[in-house]
C-alpha positions as CSV (number, residue, x, y, z in Angstrom):
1,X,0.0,0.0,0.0
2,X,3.3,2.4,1.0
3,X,4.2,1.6,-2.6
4,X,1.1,2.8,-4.6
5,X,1.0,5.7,-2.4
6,X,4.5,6.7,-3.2
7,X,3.7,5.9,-6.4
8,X,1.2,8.3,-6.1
9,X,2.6,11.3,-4.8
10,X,5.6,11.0,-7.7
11,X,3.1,11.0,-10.1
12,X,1.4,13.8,-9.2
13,X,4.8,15.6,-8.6
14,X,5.8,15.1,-12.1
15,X,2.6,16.3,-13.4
16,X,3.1,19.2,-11.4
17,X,6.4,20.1,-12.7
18,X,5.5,19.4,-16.4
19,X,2.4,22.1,-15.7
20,X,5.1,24.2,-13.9
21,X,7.7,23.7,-17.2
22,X,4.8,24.6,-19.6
23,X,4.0,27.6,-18.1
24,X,7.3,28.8,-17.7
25,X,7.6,28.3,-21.8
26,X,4.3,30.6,-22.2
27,X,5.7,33.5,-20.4
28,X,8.8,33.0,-21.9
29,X,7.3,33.4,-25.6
30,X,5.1,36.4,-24.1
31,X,7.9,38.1,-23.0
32,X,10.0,37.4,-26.8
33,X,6.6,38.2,-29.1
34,X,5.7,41.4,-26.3
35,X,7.2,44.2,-28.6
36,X,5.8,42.7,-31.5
37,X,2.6,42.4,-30.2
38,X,2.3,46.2,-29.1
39,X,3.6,47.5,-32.5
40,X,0.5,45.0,-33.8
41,X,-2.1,45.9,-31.9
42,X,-1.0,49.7,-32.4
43,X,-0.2,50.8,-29.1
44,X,1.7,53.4,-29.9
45,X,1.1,54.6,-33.4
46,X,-2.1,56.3,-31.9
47,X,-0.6,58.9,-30.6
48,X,1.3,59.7,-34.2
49,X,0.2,62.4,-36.3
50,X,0.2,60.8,-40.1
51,X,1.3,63.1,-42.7
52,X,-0.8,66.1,-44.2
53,X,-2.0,65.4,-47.3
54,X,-0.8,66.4,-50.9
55,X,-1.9,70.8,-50.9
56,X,-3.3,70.9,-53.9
57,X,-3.3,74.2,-56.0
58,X,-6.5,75.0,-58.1
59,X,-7.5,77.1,-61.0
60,X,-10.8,79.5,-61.0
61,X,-12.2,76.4,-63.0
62,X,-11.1,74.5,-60.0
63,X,-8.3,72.3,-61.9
64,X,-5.2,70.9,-60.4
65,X,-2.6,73.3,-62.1
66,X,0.2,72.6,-59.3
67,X,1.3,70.9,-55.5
68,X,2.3,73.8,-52.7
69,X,5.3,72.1,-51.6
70,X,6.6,74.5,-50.0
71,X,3.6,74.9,-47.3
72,X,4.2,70.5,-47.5
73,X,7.2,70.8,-45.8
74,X,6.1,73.6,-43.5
75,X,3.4,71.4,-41.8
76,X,4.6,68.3,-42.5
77,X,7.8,69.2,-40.6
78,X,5.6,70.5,-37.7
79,X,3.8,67.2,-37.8
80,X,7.2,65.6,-37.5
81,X,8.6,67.5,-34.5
82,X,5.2,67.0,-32.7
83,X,5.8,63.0,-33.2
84,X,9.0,63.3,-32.5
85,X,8.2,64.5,-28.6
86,X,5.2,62.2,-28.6
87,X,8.2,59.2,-29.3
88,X,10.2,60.6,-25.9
89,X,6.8,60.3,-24.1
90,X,6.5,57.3,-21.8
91,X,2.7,55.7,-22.1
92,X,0.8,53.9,-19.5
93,X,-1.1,50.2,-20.6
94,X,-4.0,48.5,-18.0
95,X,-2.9,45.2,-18.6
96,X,-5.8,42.4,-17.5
97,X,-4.5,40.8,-14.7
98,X,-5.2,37.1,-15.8
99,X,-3.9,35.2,-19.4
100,X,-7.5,33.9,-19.9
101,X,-8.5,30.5,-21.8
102,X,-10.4,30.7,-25.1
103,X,-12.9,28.1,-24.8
104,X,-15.3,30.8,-22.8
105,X,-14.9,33.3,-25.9
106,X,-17.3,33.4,-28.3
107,X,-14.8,32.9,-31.3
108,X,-15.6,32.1,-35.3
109,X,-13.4,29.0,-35.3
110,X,-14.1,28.2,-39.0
111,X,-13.1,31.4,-40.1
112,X,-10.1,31.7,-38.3
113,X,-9.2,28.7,-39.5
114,X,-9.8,29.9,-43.1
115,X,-7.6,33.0,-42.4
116,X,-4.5,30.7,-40.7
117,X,-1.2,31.1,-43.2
118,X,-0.3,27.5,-42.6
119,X,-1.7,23.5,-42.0
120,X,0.8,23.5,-38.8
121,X,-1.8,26.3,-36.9
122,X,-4.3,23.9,-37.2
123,X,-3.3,22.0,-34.1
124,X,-3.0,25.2,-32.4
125,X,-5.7,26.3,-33.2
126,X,-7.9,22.6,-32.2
127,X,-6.1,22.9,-28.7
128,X,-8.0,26.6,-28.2
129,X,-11.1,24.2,-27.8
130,X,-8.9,22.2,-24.4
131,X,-11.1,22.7,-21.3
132,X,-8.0,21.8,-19.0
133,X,-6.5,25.3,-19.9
134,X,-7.7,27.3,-17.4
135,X,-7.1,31.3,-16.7
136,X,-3.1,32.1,-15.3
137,X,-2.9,35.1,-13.4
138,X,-0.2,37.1,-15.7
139,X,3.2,38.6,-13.5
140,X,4.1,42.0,-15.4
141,X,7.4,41.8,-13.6
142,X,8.4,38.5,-15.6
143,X,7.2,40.6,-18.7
144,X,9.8,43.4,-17.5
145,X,10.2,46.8,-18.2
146,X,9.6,47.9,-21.7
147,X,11.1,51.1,-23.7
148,X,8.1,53.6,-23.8
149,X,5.7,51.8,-21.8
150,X,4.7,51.4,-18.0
151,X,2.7,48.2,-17.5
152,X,0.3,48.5,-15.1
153,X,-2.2,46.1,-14.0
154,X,-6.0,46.5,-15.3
155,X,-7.3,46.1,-11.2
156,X,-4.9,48.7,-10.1
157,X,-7.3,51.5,-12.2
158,X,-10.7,52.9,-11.8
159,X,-13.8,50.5,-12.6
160,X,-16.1,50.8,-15.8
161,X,-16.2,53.9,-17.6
162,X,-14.0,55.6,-15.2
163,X,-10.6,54.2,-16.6
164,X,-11.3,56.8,-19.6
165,X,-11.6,59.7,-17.3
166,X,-7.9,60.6,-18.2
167,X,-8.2,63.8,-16.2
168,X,-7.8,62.3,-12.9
169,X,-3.9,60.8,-14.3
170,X,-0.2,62.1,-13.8
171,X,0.2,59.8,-17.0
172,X,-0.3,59.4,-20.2
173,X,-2.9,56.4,-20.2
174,X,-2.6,54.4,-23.2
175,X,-5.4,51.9,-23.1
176,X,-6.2,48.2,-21.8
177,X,-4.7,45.5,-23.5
178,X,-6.4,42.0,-22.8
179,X,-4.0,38.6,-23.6
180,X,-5.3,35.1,-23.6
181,X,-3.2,31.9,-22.9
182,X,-1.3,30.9,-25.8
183,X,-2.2,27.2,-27.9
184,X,0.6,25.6,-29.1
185,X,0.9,22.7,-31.9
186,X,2.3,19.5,-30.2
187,X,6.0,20.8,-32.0
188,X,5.7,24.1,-30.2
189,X,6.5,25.4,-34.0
190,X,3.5,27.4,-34.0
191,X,1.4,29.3,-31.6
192,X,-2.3,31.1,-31.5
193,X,-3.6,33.9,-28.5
194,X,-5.8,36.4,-28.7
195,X,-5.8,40.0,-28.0
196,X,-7.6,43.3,-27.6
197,X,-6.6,46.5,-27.6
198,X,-9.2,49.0,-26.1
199,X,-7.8,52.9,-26.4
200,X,-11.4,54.2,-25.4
201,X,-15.5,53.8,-25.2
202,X,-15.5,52.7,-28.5
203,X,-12.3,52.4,-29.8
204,X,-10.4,49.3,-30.2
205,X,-9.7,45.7,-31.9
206,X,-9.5,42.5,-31.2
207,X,-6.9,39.8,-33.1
208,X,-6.1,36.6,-33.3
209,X,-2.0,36.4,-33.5
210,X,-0.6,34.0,-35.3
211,X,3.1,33.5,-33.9
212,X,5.7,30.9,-35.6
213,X,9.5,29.7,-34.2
214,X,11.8,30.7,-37.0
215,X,15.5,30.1,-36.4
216,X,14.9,29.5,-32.4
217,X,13.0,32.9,-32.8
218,X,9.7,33.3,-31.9
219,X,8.0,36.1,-34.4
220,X,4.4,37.5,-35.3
221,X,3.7,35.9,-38.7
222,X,0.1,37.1,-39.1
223,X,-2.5,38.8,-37.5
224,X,-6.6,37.9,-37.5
225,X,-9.2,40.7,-37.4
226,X,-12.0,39.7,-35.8
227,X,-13.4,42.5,-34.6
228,X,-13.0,46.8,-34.9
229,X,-14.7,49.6,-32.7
């Protein structure tokens, strides 16, 4: 009976360890694809200015006859200096507190699957339907700083509607970005999650991120619109 019950105990140990070892992996590839997947889900570019359009220079009969490039450069080198001070500006990002499963998301599985760039998401994309993956609450600090952003975590803000009252900040608040677990194929070549990005009441997107390992790399190889506010 000693025996089994050793028996037992290692088991469970090893499973343990394994769950442990898996879940170091996942906030390993996080912390490799995090960069990648702020400059996806446009984080930052926001806050840029794009440049003014072509000034056009009409005719009394309203025809194009010529460009003002001169004024161009005038504004568009305003633009420029005004980005420019924007991209020495430090932002602020609610991050949810918990890497959430996706089997309680209402997600369109066959057209996800229609957008995936390769077979080998396929398996990733199956294991999104797992019931044993269950939420992981997410630690910023293995995330580490990042150039131009504080992290922040979503339960340290104001409830509701009251996030957005920017007024009541000594920061720059960016938004709340929302990360689920990540599905890997049984290589761990390829990798699915899912993401929001809200910058406001109704502004914001949500993605499906298709990451791949290339060359021991892990890299965004496509993004999945499935939703825009």
């Amino acid at each position: 009976m000693r025996k089994y019950f050793i028996a037992i105990i290692l088991l469970i140990g090893g499973q343990s360890c394994k769950v442990n070892n898996n879940v170091d992996y996942e906030m390993k590839v996080l912390t490799e694809i995090f960069d990648s997947l702020i400059e996806e889900m446009g984080v930052l570019s926001q806050f840029e200015i794009p440049p003014p359009p072509e000034m056009l220079i009409f005719d009394d009969n309203n025809n194009i006859i010529g460009y003002d490039t001169v004024g161009y450069k005038k504004e568009n080198a305003e633009i420029e200096n005004k980005n420019r001070k924007m991209r020495d500006t430090t932002f602020v990002i609610a991050v949810v507190d918990t890497l959430f499963p996706c089997h309680n998301e209402d997600l369109d599985m066959k057209y996800i699957k229609s957008q995936l760039p390769e077979q080998g998401y396929v398996e990733a994309l199956n294991a999104m339907k797992n019931y044993s993956i269950v939420s992981l609450p997410l630690n910023l600090s293995k995330i580490g700083k990042r150039e131009r952003l504080t992290l922040k975590y979503y339960s340290e803000f104001p409830k509701g509607v009251k996030i957005w009252e920017i007024e009541n900040y000594d920061f720059l608040f960016s938004g709340v970005l929302e990360i689920s677990r990540i599905y890997f194929d049984t290589t761990n070549q390829f990798g699915l999650l899912y993401s929001s990005y809200t910058c406001g009441r109704l502004c914001g997107e949500g993605l499906i991120i298709c990451i791949c390992k290339i060359n021991g790399k892990w890299i965004i190889e496509k993004k999945i619109s499935l939703w825009v506010s």
